[in-house]
PyMOL commands that place a pseudoatom at each C-alpha (Angstrom):
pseudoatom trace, name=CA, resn=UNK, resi=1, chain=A, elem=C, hetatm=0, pos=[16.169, -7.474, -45.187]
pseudoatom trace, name=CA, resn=UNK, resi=2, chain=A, elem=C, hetatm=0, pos=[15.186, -7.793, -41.859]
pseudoatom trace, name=CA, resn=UNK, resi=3, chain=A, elem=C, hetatm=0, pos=[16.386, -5.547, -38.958]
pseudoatom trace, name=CA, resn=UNK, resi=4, chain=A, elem=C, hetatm=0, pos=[17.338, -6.605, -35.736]
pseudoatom trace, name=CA, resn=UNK, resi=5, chain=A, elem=C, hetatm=0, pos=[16.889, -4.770, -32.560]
pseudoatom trace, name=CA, resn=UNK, resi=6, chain=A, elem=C, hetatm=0, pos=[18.062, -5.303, -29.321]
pseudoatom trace, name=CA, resn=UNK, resi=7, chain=A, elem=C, hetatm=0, pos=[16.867, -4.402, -25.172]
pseudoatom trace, name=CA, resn=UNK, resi=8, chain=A, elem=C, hetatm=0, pos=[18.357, -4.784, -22.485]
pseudoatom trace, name=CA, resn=UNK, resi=9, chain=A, elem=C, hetatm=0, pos=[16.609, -5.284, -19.233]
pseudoatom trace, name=CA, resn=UNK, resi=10, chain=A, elem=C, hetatm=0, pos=[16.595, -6.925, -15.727]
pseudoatom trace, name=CA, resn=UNK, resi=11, chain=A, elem=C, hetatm=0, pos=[15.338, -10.917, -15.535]
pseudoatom trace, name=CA, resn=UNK, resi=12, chain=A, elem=C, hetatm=0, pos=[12.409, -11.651, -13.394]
pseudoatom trace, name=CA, resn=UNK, resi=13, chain=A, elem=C, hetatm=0, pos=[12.779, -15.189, -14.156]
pseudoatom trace, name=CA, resn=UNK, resi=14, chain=A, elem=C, hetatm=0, pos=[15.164, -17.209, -15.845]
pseudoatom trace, name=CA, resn=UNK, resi=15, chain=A, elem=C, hetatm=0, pos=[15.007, -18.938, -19.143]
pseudoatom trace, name=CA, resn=UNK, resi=16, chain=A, elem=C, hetatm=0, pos=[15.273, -18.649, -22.526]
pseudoatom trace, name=CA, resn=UNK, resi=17, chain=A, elem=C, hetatm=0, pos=[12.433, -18.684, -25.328]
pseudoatom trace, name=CA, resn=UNK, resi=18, chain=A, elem=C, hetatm=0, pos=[11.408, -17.082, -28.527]
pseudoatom trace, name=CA, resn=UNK, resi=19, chain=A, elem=C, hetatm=0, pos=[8.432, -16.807, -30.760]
pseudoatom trace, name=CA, resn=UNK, resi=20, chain=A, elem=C, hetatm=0, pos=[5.823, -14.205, -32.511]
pseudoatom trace, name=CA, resn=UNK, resi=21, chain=A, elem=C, hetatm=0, pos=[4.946, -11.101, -30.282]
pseudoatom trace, name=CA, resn=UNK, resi=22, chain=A, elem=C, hetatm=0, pos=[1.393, -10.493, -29.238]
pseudoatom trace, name=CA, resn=UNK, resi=23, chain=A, elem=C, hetatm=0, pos=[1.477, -6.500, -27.891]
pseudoatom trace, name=CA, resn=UNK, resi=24, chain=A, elem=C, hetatm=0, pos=[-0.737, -4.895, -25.967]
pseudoatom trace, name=CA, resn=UNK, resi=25, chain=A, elem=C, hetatm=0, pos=[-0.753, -1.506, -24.366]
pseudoatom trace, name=CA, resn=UNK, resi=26, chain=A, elem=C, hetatm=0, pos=[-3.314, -2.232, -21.745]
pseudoatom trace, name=CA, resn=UNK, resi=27, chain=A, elem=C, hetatm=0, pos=[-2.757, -4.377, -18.757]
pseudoatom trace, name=CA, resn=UNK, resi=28, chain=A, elem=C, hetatm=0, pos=[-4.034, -7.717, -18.146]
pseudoatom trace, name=CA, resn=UNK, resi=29, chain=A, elem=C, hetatm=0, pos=[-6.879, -9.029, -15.491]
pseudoatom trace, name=CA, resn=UNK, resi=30, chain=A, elem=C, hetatm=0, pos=[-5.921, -12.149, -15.102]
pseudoatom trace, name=CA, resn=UNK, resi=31, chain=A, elem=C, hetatm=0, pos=[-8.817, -12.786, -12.641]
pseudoatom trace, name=CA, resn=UNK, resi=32, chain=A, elem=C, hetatm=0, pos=[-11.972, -13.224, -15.105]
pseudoatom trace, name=CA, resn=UNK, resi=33, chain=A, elem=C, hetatm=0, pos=[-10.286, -11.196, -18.133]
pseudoatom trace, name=CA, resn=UNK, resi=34, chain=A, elem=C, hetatm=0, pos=[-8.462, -14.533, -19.527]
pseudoatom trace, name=CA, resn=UNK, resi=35, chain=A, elem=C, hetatm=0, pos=[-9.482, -17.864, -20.337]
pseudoatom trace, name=CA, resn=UNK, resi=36, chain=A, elem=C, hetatm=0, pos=[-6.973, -19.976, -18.433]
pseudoatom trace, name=CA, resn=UNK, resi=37, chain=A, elem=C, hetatm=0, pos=[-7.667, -23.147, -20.268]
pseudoatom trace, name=CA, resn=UNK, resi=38, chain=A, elem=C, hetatm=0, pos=[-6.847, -21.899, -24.077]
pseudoatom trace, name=CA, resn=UNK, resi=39, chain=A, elem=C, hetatm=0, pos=[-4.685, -18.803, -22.960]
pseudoatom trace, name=CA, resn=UNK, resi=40, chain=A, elem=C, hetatm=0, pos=[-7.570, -16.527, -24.675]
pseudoatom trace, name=CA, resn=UNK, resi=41, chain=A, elem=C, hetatm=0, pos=[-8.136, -12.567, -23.710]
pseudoatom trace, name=CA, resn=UNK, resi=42, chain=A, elem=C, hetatm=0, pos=[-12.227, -12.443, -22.703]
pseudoatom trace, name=CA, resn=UNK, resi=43, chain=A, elem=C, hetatm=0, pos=[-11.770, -8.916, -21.049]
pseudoatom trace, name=CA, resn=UNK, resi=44, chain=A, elem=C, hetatm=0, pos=[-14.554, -7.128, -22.717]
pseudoatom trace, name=CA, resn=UNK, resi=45, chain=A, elem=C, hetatm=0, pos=[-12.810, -3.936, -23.092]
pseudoatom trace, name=CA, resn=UNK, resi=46, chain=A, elem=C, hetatm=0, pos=[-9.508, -5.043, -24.303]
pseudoatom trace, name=CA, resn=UNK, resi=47, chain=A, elem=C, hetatm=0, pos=[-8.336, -4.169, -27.203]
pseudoatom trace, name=CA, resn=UNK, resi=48, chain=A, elem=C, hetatm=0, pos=[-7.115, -8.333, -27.734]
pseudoatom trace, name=CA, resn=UNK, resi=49, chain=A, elem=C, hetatm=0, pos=[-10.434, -9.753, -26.988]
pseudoatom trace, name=CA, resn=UNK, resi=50, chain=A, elem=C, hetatm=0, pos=[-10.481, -12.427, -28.165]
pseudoatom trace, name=CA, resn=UNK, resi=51, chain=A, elem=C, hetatm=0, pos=[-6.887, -13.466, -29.242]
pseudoatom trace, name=CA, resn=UNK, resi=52, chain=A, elem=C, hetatm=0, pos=[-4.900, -16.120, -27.455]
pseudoatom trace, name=CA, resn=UNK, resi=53, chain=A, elem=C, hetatm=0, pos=[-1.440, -15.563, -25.920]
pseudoatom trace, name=CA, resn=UNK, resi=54, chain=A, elem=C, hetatm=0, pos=[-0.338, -19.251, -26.245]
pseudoatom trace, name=CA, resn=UNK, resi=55, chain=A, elem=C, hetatm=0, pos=[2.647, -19.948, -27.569]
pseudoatom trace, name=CA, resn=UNK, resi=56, chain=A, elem=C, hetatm=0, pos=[3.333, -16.168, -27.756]
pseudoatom trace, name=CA, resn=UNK, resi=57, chain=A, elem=C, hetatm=0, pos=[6.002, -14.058, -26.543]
pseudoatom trace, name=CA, resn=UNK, resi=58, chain=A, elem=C, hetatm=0, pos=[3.457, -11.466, -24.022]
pseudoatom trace, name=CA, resn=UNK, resi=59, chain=A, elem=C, hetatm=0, pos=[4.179, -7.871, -24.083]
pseudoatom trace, name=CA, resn=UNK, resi=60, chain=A, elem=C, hetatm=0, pos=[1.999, -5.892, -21.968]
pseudoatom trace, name=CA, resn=UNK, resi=61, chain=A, elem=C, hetatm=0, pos=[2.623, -3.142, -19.512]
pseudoatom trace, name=CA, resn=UNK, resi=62, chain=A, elem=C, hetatm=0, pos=[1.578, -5.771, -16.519]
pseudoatom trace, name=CA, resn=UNK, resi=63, chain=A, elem=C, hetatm=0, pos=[-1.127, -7.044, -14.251]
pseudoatom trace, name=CA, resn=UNK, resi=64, chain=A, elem=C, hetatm=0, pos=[-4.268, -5.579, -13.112]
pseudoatom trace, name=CA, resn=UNK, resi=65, chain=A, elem=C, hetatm=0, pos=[-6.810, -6.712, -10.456]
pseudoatom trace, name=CA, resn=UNK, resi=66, chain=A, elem=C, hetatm=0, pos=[-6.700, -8.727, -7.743]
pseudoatom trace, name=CA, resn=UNK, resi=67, chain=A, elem=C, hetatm=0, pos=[-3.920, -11.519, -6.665]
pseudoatom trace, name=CA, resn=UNK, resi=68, chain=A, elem=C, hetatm=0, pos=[-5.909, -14.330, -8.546]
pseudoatom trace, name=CA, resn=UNK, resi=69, chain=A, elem=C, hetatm=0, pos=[-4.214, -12.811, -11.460]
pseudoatom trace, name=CA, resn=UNK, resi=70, chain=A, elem=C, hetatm=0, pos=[-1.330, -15.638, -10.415]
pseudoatom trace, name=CA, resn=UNK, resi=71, chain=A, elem=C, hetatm=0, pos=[-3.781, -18.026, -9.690]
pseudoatom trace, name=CA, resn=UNK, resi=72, chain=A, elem=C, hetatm=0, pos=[-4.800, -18.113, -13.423]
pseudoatom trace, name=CA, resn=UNK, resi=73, chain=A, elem=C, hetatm=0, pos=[-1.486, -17.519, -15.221]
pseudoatom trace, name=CA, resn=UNK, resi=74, chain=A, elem=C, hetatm=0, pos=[-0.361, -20.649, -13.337]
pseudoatom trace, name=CA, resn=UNK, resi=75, chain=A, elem=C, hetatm=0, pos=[-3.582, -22.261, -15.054]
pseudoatom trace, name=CA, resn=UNK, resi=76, chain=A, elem=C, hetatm=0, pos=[-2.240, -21.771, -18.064]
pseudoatom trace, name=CA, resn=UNK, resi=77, chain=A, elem=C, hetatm=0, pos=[0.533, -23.570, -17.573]
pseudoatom trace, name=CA, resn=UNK, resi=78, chain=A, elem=C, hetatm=0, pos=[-0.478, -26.324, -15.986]
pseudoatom trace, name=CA, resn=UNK, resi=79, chain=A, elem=C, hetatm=0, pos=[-3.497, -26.255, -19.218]
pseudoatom trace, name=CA, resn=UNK, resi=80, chain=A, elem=C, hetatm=0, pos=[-0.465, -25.820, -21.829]
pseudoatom trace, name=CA, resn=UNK, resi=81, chain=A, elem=C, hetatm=0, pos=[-2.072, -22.277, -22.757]
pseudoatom trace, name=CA, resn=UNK, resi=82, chain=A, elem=C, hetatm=0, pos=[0.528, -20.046, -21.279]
pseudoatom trace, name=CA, resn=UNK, resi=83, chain=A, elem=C, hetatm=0, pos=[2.978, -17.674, -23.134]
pseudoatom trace, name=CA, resn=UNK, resi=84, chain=A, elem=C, hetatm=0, pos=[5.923, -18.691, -24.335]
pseudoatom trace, name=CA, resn=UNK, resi=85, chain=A, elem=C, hetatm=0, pos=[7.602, -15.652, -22.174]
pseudoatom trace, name=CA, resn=UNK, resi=86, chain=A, elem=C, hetatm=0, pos=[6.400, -12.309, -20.980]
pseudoatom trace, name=CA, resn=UNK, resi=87, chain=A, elem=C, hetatm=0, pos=[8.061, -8.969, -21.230]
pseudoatom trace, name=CA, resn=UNK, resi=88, chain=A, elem=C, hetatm=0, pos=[6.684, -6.101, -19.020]
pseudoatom trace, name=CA, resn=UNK, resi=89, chain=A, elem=C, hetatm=0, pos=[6.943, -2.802, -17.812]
pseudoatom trace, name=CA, resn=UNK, resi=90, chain=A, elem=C, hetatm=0, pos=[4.956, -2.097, -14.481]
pseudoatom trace, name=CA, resn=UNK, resi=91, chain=A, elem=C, hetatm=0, pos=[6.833, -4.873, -11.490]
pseudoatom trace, name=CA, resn=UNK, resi=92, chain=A, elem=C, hetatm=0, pos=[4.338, -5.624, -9.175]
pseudoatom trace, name=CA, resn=UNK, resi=93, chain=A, elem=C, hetatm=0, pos=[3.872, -8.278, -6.665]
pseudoatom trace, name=CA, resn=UNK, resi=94, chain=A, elem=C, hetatm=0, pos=[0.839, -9.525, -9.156]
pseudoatom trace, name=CA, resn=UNK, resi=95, chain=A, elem=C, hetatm=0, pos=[2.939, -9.563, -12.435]
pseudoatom trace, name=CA, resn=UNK, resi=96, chain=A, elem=C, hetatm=0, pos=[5.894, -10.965, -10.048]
pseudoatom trace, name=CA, resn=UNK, resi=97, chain=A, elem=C, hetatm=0, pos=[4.295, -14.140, -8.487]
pseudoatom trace, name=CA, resn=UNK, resi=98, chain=A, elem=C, hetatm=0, pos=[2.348, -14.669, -12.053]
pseudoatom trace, name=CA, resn=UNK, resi=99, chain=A, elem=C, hetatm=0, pos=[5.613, -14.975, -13.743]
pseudoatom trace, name=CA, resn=UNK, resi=100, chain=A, elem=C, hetatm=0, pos=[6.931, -17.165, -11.026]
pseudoatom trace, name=CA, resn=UNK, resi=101, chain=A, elem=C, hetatm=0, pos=[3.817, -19.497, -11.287]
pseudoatom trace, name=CA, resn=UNK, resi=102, chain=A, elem=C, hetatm=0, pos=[3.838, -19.249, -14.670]
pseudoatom trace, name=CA, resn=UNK, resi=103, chain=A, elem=C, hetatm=0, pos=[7.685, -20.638, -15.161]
pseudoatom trace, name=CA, resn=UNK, resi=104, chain=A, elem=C, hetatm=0, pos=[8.259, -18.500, -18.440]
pseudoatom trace, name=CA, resn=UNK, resi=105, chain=A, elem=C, hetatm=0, pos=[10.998, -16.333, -18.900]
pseudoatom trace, name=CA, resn=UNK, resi=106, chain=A, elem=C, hetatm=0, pos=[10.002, -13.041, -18.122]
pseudoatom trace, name=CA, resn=UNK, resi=107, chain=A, elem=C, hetatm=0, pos=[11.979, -9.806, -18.014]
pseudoatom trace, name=CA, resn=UNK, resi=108, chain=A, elem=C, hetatm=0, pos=[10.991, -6.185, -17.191]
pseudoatom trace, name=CA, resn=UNK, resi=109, chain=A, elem=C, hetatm=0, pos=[12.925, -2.592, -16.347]
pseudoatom trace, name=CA, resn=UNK, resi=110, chain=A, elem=C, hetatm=0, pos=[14.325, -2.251, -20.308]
pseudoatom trace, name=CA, resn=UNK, resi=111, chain=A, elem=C, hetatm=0, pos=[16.614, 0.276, -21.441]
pseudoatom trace, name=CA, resn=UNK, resi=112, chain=A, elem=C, hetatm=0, pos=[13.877, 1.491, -24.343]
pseudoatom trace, name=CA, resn=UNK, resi=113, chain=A, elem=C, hetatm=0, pos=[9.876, 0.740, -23.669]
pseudoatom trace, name=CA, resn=UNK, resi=114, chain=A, elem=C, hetatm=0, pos=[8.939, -2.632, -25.400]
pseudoatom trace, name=CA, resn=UNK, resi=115, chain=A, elem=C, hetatm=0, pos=[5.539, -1.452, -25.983]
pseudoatom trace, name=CA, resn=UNK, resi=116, chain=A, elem=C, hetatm=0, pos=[6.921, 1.037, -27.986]
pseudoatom trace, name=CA, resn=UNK, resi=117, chain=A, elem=C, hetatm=0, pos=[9.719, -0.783, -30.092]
pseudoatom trace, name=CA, resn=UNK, resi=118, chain=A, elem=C, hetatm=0, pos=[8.158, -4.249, -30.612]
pseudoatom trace, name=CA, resn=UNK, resi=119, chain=A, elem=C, hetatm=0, pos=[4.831, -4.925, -32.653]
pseudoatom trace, name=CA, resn=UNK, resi=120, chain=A, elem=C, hetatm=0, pos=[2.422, -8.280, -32.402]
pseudoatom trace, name=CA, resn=UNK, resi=121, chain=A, elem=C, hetatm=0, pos=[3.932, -10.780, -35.412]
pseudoatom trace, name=CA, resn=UNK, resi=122, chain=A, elem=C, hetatm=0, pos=[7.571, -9.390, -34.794]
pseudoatom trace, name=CA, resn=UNK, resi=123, chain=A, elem=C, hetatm=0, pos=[9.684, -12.600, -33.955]
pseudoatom trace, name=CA, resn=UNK, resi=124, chain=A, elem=C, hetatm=0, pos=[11.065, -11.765, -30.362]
pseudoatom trace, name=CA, resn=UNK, resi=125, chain=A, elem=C, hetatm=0, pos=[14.094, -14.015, -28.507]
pseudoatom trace, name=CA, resn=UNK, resi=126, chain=A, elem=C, hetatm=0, pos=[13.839, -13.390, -24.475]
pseudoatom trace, name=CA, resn=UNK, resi=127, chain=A, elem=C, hetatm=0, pos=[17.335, -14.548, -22.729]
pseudoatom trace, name=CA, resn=UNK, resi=128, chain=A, elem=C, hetatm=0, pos=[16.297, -14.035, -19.394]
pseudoatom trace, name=CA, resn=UNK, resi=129, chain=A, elem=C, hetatm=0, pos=[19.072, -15.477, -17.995]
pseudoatom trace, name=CA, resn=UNK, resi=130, chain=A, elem=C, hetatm=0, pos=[21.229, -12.283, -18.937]
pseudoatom trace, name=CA, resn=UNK, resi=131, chain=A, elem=C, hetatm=0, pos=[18.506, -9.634, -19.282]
pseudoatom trace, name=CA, resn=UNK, resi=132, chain=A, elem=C, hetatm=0, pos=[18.303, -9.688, -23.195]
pseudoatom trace, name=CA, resn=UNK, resi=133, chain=A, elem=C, hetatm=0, pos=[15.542, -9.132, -25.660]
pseudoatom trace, name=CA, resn=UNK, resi=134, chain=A, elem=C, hetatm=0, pos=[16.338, -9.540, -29.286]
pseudoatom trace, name=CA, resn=UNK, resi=135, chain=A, elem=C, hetatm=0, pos=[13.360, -8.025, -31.673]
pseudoatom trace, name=CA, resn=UNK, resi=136, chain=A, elem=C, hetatm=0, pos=[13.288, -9.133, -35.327]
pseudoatom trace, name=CA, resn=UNK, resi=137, chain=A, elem=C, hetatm=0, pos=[10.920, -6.952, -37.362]
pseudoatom trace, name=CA, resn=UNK, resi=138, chain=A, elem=C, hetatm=0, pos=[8.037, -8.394, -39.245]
pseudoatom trace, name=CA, resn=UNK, resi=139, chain=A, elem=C, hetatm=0, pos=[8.175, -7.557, -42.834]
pseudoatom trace, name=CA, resn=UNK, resi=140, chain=A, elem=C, hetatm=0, pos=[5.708, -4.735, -43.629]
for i in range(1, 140): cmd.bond("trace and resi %d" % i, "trace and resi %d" % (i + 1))
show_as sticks, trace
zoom trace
């Protein structure tokens, strides 16, 4: 039986989406730490090198480096590599205008910390239209 778990937390942009988690605990440098064309983690320290965030719901604590960080996440869209949505916990004005550019639903600010509570391969529903993150447990 699967159990169901459920945030709640304040929309940084609307939209609705849901797919497999990819979690990380370490932020993300957009600027030269992804590859904007397949969505793919090339950071040589991080602990996803090497795994691509395509078609994933992102859960990371947020953005690190410079302002191309939004430059690159926007890349990804326009490539078709971007996440599916992106749930954070550090709001900055990098991790705000990349989720902007970006156009996924993105939400941060939860009542419990996401990086704690949801796993990569968990199936994860972001309503970002009314601040809601629903968590379904992968099967151990």
């Amino acid at each position: 039986m699967s159990k169901t778990i459920t945030l709640h937390g304040r929309p940084v942009v609307a939209g609705i989406a849901e797919g497999e988690a990819l979690v990380t605990k370490h932020t993300i440098s957009g600027f030269g730490g992804i590859d904007s064309k397949t969505g793919i983690i090339t950071e040589v320290r991080h602990e996803l090198r090497g795994q691509s965030f395509k078609d994933k719901i992102l859960v990371f604590p947020g953005a690190k480096g410079s302002s191309g960080w939004a430059s690159h996440f926007q890349t990804t869209r326009l490539t078709g590599a971007a996440p599916k949505a992106m749930i954070f916990n550090v709001m900055t004005t990098k991790i705000a205008l990349g989720a902007v550019v970006t156009r996924v639903p993105a939400i941060t600010d939860l009542d419990q910390d996401p990086l704690e509570v949801i796993s990569s391969g968990d199936w994860v529903k972001v309503d970002a239209d009314n601040g809601i993150v629903e968590i379904t447990k992968a099967e151990d």
